[in-house]
C-alpha positions in Angstrom: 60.2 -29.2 12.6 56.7 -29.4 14.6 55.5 -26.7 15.6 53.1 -28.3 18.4 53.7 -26.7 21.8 54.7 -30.5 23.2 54.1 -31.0 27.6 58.4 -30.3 27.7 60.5 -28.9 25.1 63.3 -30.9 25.3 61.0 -34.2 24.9 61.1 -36.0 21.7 58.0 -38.9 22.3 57.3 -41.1 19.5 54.3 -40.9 17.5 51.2 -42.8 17.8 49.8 -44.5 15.1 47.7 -47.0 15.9 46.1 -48.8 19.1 45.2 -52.6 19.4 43.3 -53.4 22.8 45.9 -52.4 25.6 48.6 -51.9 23.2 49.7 -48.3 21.6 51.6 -48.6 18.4 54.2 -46.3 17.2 54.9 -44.9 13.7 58.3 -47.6 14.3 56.2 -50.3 14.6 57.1 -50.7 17.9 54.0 -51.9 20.7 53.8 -50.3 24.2 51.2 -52.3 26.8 49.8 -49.0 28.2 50.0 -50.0 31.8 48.8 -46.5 32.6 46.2 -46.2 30.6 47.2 -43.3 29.4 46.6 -41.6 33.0 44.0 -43.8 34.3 42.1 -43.1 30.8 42.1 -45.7 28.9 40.0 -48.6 30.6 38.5 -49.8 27.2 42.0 -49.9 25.9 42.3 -48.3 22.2 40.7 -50.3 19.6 36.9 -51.1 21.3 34.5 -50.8 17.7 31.1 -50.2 19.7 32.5 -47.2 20.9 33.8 -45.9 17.6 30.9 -47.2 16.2 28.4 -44.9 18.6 30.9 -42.1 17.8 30.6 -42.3 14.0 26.7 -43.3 14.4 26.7 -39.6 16.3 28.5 -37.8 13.9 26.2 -38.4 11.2 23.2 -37.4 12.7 24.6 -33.9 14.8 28.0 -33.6 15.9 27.7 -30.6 18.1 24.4 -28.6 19.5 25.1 -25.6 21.8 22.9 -26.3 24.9 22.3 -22.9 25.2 19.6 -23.5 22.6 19.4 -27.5 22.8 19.6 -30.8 24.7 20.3 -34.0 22.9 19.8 -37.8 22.5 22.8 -39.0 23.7 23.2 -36.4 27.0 19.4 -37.0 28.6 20.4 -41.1 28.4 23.8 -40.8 29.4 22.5 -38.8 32.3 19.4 -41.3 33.2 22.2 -43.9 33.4 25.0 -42.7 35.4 22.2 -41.5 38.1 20.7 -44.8 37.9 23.7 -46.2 39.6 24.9 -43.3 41.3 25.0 -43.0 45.2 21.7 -42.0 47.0 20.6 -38.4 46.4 23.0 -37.5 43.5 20.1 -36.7 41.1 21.6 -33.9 38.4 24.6 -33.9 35.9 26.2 -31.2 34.4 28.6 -32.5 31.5 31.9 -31.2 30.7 35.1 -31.6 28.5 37.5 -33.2 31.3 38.2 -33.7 34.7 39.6 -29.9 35.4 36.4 -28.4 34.6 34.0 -30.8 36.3 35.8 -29.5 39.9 35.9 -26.0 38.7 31.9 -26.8 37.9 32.0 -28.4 41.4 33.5 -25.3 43.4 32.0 -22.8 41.8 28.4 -24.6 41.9 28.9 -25.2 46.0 30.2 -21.5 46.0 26.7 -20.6 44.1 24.3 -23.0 46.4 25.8 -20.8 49.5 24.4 -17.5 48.4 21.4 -19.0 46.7 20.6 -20.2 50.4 21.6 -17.1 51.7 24.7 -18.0 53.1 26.7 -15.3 51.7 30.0 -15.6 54.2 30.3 -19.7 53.4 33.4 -19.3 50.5 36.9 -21.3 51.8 37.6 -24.5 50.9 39.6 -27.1 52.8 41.5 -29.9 50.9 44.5 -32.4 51.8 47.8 -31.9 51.4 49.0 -34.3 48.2 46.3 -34.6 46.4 45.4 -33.5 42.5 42.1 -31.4 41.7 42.7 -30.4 38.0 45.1 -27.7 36.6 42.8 -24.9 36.2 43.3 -22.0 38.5 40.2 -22.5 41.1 40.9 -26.5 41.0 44.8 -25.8 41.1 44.3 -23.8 44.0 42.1 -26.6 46.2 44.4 -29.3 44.9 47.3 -29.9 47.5 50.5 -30.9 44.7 52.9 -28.7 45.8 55.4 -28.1 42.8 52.0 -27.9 40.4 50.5 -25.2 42.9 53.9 -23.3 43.6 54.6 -20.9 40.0 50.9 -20.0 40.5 50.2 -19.1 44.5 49.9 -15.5 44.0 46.7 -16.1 41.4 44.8 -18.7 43.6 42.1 -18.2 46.0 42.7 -19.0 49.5 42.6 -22.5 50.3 43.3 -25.0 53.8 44.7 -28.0 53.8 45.1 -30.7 56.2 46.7 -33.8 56.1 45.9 -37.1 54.0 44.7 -40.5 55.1 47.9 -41.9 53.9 48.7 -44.9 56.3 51.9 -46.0 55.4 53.8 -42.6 56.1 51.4 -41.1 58.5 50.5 -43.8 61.5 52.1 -44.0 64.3 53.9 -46.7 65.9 51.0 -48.4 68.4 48.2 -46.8 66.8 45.9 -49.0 65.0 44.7 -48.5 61.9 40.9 -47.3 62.3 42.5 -44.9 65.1 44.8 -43.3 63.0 41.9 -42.6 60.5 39.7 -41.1 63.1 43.0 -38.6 64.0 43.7 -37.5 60.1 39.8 -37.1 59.8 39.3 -34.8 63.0 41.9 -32.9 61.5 38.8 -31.6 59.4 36.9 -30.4 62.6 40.1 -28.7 63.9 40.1 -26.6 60.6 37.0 -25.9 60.0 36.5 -24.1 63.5 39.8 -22.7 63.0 38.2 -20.7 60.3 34.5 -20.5 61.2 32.1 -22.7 60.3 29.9 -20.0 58.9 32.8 -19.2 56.7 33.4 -22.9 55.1 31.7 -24.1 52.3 33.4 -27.4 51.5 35.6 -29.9 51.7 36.9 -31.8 48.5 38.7 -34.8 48.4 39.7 -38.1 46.1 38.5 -41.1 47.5 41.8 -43.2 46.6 44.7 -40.8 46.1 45.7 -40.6 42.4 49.2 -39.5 40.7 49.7 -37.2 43.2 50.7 -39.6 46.5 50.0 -43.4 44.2 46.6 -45.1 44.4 46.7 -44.3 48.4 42.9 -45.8 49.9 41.7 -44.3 52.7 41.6 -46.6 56.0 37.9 -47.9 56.8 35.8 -45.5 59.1 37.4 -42.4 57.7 35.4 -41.0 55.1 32.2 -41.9 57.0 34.0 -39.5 59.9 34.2 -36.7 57.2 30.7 -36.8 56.3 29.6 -37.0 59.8 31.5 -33.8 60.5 30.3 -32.1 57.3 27.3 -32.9 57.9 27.5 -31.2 61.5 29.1 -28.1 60.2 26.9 -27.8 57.0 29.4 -27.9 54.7 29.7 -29.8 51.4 31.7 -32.9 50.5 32.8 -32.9 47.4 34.5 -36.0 46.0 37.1 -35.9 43.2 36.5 -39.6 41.1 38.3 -38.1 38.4 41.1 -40.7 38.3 39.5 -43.2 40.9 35.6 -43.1 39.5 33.9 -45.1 36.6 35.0 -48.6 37.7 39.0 -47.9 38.1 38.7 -49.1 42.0 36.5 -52.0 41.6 32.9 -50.5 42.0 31.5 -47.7 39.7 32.0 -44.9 41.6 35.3 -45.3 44.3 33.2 -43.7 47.1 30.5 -47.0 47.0 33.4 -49.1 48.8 33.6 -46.8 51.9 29.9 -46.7 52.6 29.5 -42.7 51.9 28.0 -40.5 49.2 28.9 -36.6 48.0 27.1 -33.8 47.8 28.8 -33.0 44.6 30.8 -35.4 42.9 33.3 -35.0 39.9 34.5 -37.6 37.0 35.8 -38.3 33.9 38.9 -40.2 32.4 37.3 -43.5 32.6 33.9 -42.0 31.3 34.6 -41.7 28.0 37.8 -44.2 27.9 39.4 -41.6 25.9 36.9 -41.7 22.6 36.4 -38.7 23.4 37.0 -35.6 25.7 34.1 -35.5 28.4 33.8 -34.9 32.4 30.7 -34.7 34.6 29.4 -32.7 37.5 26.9 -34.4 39.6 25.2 -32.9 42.2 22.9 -33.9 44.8 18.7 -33.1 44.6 19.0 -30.4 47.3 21.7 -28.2 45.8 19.8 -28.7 42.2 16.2 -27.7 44.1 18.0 -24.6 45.5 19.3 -23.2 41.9 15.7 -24.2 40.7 13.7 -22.5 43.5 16.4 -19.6 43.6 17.3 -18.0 40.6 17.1 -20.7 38.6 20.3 -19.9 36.4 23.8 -22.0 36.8 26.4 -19.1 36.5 29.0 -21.4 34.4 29.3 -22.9 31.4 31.6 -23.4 28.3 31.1 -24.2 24.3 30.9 -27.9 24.3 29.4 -28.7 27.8 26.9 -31.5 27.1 28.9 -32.1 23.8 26.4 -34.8 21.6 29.0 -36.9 20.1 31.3 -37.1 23.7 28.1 -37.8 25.3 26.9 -40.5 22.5 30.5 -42.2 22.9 30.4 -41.9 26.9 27.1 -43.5 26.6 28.3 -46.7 24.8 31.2 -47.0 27.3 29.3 -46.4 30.5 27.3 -49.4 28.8 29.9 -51.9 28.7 31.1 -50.4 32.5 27.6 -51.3 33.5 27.1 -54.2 31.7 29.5 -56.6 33.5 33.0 -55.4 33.1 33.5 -53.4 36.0 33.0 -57.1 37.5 36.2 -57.9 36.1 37.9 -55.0 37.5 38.7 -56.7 41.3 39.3 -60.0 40.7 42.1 -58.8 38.2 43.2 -56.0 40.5 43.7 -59.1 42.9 45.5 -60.7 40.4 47.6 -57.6 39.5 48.3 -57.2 43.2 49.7 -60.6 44.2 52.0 -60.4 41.2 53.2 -57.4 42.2 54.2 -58.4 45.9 54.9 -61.7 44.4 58.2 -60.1 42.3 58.6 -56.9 44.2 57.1 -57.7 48.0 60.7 -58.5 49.6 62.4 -55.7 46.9 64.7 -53.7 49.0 63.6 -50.2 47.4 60.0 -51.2 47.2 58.6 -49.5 50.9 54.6 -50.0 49.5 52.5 -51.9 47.5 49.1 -50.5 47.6 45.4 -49.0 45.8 42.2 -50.9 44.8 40.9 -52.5 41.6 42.9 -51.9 38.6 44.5 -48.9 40.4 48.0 -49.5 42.3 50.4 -48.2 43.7 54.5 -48.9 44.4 56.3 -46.4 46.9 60.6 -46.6 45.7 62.3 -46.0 48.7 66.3 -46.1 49.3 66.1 -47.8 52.9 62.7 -50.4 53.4 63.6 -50.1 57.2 63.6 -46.6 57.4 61.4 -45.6 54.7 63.4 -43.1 53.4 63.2 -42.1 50.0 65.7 -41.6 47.4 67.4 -38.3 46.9 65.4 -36.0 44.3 68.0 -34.9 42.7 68.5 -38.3 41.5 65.3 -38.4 39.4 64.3 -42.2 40.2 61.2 -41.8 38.6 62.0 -40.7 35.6 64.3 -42.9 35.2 61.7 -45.6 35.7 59.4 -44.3 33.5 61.9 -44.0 30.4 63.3 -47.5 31.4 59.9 -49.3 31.6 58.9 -47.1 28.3 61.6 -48.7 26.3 61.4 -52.1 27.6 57.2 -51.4 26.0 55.5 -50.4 29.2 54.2 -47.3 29.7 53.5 -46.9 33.8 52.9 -43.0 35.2 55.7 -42.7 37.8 55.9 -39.5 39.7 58.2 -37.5 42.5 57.1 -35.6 45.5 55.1 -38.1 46.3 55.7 -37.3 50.3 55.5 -33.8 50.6 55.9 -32.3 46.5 59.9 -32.8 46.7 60.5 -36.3 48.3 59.7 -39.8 47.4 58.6 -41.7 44.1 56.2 -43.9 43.2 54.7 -46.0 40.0 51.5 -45.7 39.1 49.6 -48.5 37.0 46.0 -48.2 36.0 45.9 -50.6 32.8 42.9 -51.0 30.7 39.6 -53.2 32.3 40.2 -55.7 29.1 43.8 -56.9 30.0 44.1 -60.7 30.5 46.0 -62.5 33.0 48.8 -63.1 30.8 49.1 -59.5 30.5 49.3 -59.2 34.1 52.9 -61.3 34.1 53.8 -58.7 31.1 53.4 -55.6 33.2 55.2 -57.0 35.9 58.1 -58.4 33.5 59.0 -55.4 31.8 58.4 -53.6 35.1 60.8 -56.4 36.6 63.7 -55.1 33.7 62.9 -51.3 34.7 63.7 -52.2 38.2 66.8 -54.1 37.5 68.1 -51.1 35.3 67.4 -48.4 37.7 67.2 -49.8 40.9 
């Protein structure tokens, strides 16, 4: 009997024993191609020795340093690097153990620069509707995933949300594309004098949708709308890169591709590949200047923020990520893209085929003409995921992909490494999970 506390009680998952480039291994022998990577983790893919070699390299010189009494080695570089390619006025990072904590960091900072400024009133957040910030209360609470938010409402702090740049359910019919983009955008204006400007602090927001809606990419001229009306109303942008960040859309950071920058911006997953557990913060000068010039104190922190050997690991990988292979990432995501529409394009319960990079998206819908999705009930989904899983493909379906009950989708955000060969293996044994469910 195990006495782990497992994600559901009534799972049984195989255990992992081994990894081999995009491959997991099981205990059974048995080889999975972690078309997933894990949940947009893995983009190193399981085996890489420079990494492991940087971790045990770490290890044997100081695991762990509390930064309330230290810095390290491996934190001051890894932080000269990422804001060497960071957008334009990001200047500061504050490391943390995962992606949860770097937008708790992130709303509790913005919260922080408001009454440092003397802004005392400025505390609501607005968010979109289907989107994912972390599973800790304050990020739970901005995040707009209905059936994660729902058994928690009555401990969250008040949050808006308006609706998401998701083109394929939400334009209208005549409306062109940059239009439609403008409308969802304004929708942030509308809110924010709803409430009172004086009474917003910021807006927060993944640059490409993540398991919540399926690798959905904004439409161009609509971010560069919501800083233009952030801007105007003096409120922060925040950017969740979480899941999109660190290369998984093409560029380093997801927001690069739509020409705009964040006052505060979040990541993780791909940052440490999943060597070992680490997030990051990063701010812009002007919010750091106005702790510094203020009070001078960050009120936050936990035990292994800054952690030496996550950041010594992180390090190596941002390397590589630097170093050439996010190159890699579009023309394969190309590749990945046209096989997919190439097998599944004319598939009559495939509505969308969508995201950027190594990060796409299929929408499952019961009528292509219609667009309507299956019925919940019926679990479509999960029955994808366990087919695909035991074909040797693990993909990160998900329901309530329209509005927290309706619609499904397939996730696949498969390691930076994976070959073009690989590319026809995802889509084969995605190709069998189809033909079994579907």
């Amino acid at each position: 009997m195990s006495h782990v506390f497992p994600r559901h009680t009534k799972a049984s998952p195989p255990v992992a024993v081994a990894g081999d480039g995009c491959y997991v291994i099981d205990s059974a022998g048995k080889r999975y191609f972690d078309g997933s990577g894990g949940a947009a983790v893995s983009c190193l893919g399981h085996s890489d020795p420079d990494v492991t070699a940087a971790i045990k390299a770490q290890v044997d010189k100081i695991a762990f340093a509390h930064t309330g009494f230290f810095t390290s080695e491996p934190a001051e570089e890894l932080a000269d690097l990422l804001i060497e390619h960071a957008p334009d006025g990001l200047e500061r990072v504050y490391f943390v153990s995962g992606g949860s904590e770097a937008m708790e960091a992130a709303l509790k900072l913005a919260r922080q620069y408001f009454l440092e400024i003397d802004e005392p009133s400025r505390h609501r957040v607005i968010a979109r509707r289907q989107s994912y910030h972390g599973n800790t209360l304050g990020a739970l609470a901005t995040g707009g995933n209905a059936w994660r938010r729902e058994p928690f409402a009555p401990m969250m702090i008040e949050t808006s949300h308006i609706s998401p740049c998701y083109e394929y359910r939400g334009r209208e019919n005549g409306e062109s594309v940059f239009d439609y983009g403008q409308r969802v955008a304004n929708e942030l204006e509308v809110e924010i004098q709803r409430l009172g400007p004086e009474n917003v602090m910021a807006f927060v927001a993944e640059p490409v949708v993540g398991a919540t809606a399926g690798a959905v990419p904004p439409v161009e001229g609509y971010f560069k709308r919501i800083r233009e009306i952030c801007d105007a109303n003096g409120i922060l942008l925040i950017l969740d890169e979480v899941m999109c960040g660190m290369g998984r859309t093409g560029t380093l950071f997801a927001c690069e591709q739509d020409g705009v920058t964040a006052d505060i911006l979040a990541i993780a997953k791909g940052l440490g590949a999943g060597y070992q557990p680490i997030g990051a913060m990063l701010c812009s000068g002007k919010i750091y200047d106005a702790i510094e010039s203020g009070s001078g104190f960050f009120q936050h922190g936990h035990t292994y923020i800054g952690h030496p050997t996550a950041c010594a690991a992180s390090l190596a990988v941002l390397r590589k990520l630097t170093g050439g292979l996010v190159d890699q990432v579009n023309p394969l995501g190309r590749m990945l893209d046209g096989a997919l529409r190439d097998a599944f394009g004319q598939h009559p319960h495939v509505g969308d085929i969508r995201g950027r990079g190594l990060f796409r998206g299929i929408e499952i819908v019961e009528d292509r003409d219609t667009k309507a999705p299956f019925d919940p009930k019926r679990g479509v989904n999960k029955a994808l995921k366990k087919a695909a899983f035991e074909a040797g493909l693990a993909c990160y379906p998900m329901g309530g992909t329209i509005d927290g009950v309706r619609g499904d989708h397939i996730l696949l955000a498969p390691p930076f490494i994976m070959t073009e060969a690989q590319v026809g293996e995802v889509v084969d044994k995605l190709a069998v999970a189809f033909k079994k469910v579907l």
